[in-house]
N, C-alpha and C positions, 0 to 999 in steps of 0.2 A: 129856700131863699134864692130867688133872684135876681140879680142887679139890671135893668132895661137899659139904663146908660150911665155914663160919666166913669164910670171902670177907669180909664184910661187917666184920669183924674184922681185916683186913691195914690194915696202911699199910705207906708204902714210902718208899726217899730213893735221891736218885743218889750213889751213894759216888765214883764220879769219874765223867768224862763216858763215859754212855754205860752206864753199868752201875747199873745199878736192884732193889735188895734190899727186899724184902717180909718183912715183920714183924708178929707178935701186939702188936694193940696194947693186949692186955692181962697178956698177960706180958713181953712185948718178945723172946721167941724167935725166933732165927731160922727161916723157912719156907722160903724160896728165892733165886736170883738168876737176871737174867736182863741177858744184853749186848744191844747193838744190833747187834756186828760178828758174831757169834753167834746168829741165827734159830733154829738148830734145835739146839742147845744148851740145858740147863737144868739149873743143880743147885740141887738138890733136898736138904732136911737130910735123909737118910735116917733118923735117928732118933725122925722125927716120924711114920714110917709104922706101920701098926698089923699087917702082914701081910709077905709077899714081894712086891717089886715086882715079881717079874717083867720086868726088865729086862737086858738083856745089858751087866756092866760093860766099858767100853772101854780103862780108867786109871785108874792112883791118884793124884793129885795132893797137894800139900800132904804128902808120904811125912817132910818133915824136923820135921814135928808128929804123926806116927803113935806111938800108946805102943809102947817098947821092947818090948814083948809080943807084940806084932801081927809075924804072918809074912805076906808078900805069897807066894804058893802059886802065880801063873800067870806066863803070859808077858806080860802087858798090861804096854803103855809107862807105863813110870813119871814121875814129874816132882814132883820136889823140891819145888818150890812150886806154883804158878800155871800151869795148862794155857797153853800159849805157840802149840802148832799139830800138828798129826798128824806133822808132822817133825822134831818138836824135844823128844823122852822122850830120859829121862838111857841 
């Protein structure tokens, strides 16, 4: 992950220990978060990007606030709320 600009323009808070969310500090959108226990983990608002990430998704998390609309189409482990560990999709 990258950042091309506005860097200068984040601020960020620990929402509980250990997990540090980055924000427009001038619109206050959300940009990203990132754990401690989690190094190579990173999410990322995706609807702040401007193209295809180009990324392979692993999971959908958070699936019990997806709108009724949305079909989940693959096999990727799912999880109702909050990514818990590679072992633990619904």
């Amino acid at each position: 992950f990258t950042m091309t600009s506005g860097a200068k323009q984040l601020l960020s808070y620990e929402s509980r220990p250990g997990k540090q969310r980055f924000y427009c500090s001038n619109c206050f959108s959300p940009i990203y978060v990132t754990t401690n226990n989690e190094t190579e983990f990173l999410r990322v608002r995706t609807g702040l990007l401007d193209g295809d990430p180009q990324v392979e998704v692993t999971g959908h998390m958070w699936v019990c606030e997806k709108p009724s609309w949305v079909v989940i189409e693959d096999d990727k482990p799912i999880y109702i709320e909050n990514y818990i560990g590679p072992s633990d999709p619904l």
